[in-house]
C-alpha positions as CSV (number, residue, x, y, z in Angstrom):
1,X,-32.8,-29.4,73.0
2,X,-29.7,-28.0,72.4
3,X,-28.1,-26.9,69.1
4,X,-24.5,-28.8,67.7
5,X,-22.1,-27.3,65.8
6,X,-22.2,-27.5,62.3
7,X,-20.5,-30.6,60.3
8,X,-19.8,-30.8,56.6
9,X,-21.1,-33.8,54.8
10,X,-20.5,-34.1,51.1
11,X,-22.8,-35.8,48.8
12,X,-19.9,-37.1,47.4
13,X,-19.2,-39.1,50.2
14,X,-22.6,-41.2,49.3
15,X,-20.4,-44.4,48.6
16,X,-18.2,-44.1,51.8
17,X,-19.3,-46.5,54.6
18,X,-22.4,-46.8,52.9
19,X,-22.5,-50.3,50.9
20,X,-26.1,-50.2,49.6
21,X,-25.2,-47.2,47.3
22,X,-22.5,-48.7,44.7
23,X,-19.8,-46.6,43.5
24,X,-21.9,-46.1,40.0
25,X,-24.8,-44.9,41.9
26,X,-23.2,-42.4,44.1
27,X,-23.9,-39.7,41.0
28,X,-27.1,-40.6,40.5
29,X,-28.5,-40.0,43.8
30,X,-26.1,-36.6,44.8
31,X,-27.9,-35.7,41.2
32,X,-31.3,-35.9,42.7
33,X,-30.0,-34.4,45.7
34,X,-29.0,-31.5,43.7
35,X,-31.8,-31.0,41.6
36,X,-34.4,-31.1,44.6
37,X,-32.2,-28.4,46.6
38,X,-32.2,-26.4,43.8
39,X,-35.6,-26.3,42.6
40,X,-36.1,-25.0,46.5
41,X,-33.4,-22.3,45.9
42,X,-30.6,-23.7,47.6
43,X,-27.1,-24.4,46.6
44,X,-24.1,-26.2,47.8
45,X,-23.3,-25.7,51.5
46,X,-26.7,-25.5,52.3
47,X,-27.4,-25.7,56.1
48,X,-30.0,-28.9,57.0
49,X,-31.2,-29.4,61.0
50,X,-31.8,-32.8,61.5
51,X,-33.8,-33.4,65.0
52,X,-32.9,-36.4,66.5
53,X,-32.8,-37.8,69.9
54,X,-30.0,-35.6,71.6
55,X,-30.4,-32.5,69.8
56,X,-30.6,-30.6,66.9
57,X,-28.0,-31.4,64.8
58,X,-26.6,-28.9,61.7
59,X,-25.1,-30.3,58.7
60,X,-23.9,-28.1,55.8
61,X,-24.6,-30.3,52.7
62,X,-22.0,-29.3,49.9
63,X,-21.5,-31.1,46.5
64,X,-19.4,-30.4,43.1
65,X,-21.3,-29.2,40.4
66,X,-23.8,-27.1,38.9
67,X,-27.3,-27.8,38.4
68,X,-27.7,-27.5,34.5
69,X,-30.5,-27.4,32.3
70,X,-30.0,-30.6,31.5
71,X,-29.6,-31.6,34.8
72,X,-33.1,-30.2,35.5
73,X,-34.9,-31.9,32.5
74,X,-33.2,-35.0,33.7
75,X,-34.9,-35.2,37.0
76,X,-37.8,-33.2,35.9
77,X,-40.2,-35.8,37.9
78,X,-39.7,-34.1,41.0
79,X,-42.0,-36.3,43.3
80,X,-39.2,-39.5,42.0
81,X,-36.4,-36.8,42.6
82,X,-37.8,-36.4,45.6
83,X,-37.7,-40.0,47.3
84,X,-34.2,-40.8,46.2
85,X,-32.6,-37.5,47.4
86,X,-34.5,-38.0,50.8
87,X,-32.9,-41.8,50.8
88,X,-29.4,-40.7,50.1
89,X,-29.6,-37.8,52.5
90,X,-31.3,-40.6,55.1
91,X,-28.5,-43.2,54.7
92,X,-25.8,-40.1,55.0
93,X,-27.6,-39.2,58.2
94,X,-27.8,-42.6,59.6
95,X,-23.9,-43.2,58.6
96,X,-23.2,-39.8,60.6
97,X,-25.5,-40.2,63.9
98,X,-25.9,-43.7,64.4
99,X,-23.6,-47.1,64.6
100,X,-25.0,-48.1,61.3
101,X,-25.1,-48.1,57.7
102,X,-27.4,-49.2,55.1
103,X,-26.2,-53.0,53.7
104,X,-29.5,-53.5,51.5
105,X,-32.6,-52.4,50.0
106,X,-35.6,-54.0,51.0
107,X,-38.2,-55.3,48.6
108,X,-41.4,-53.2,47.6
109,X,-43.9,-54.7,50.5
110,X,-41.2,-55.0,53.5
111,X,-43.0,-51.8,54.5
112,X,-39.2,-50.5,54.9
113,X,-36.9,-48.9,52.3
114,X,-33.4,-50.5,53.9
115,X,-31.9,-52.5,56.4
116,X,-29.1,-51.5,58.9
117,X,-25.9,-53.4,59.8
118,X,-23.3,-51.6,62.1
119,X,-20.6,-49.5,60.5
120,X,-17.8,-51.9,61.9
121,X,-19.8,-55.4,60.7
122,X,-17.8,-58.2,60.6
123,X,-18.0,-59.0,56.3
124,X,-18.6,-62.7,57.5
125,X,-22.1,-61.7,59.1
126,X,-23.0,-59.7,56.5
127,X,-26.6,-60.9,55.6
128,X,-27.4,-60.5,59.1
129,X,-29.4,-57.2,59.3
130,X,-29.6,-55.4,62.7
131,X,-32.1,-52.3,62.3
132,X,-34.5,-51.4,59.9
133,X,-34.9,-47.5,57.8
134,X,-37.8,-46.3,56.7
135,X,-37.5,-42.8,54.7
136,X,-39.8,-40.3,53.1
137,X,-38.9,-37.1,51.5
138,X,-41.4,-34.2,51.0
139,X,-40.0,-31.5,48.3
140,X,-42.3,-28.5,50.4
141,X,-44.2,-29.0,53.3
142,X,-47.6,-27.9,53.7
143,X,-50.5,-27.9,55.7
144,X,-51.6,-31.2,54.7
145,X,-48.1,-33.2,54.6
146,X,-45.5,-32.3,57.1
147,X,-42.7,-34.0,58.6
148,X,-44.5,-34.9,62.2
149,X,-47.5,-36.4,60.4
150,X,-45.4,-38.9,57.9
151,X,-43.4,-39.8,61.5
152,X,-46.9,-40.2,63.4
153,X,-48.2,-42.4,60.2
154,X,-45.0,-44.4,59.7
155,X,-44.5,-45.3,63.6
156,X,-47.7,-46.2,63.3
157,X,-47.2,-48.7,60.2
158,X,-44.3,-50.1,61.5
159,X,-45.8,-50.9,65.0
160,X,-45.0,-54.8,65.9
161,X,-43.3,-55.2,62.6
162,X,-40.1,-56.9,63.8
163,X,-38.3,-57.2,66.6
164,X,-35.3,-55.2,65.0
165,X,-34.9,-51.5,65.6
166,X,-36.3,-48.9,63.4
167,X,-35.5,-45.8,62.5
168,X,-37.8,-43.2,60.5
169,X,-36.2,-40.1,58.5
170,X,-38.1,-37.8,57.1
171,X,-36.3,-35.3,54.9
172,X,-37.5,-31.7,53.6
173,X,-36.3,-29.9,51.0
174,X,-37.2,-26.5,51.4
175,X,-36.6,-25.1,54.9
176,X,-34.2,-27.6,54.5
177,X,-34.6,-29.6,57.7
178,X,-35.1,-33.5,59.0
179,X,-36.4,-35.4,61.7
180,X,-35.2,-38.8,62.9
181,X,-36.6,-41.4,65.3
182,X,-35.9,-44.6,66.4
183,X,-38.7,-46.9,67.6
């Protein structure tokens, strides 16, 4: 597979093209983002390689802002920190290597976290979803819970589900790398 130059993304940019993360969230999830880079030692401009159908693909995730104490005992529940900075990095990867962008959240039980529409939808056919995203974010990867296992069990789960493409993202925090499929 072969390597791609690096592009910037900026956490920043969470409420650009992405509808299902309103302009009052967009802080809220770069904060999580922030605080689950840092408690892995990185800081902003960090590189991320995202695996993905054709190639490895290297994004330098930058934001504005320190992580403050504050900051830290705000998010101190690092496995929650954990599953919303691995869905905002998800949706900013989707919105960067695919057609689509996240449009909703799906409920608790859907056995996905969001549904797709392309980035150029029509606002008229907007309830109409046309992929599925499932994420999962793992602060350090071990032995007993990597990246290629959560793919394996979620491909797995998601087997016959719908007739709708599906894409998995997993997101780790401390090498910091991803790996994205579409089933």
């Amino acid at each position: 597979m072969g390597l791609n130059a690096v592009k910037k993304i900026f956490l920043e940019s969470l409420g650009d093209g992405i509808p299902v993360i309103p302009d009052e969230a967009v802080g809220f999830y770069k904060q999580n983002c922030m605080v689950c880079f840092h408690s892995q030692g990185h800081v902003s401009g960090v590189k991320l390689v995202t695996y993905y159908r054709d190639g490895n693909h290297i994004f330098e995730v930058c934001w504005l802002g320190n992580v403050t104490n504050q900051l830290i005992r705000a998010y101190a529940e690092l496995r929650r920190a954990t599953d919303y900075a691995a869905c905002a990095i998800a949706l900013l990867l989707i919105r960067e290597l695919t057609e689509f962008t996240g449009i909703e959240q799906s409920c608790i039980g859907s056995t996905i976290d969001y549904y797709l529409v392309p980035q150029d939808r029509d606002d008229i056919l907007l309830f109409n979803h046309a992929a599925r995203l499932e994420v999962s974010g793992i602060l350090k990867e071990n032995e007993n819970n990597t990246v290629d296992n959560r793919i394996a069990a979620k491909i797995r789960r998601l087997k016959g589900e719908s007739s709708l493409p599906a894409f998995i993202v997993i997101v780790e925090f401390s090498k910091p790398w991803s790996k994205m499929v579409e089933r």
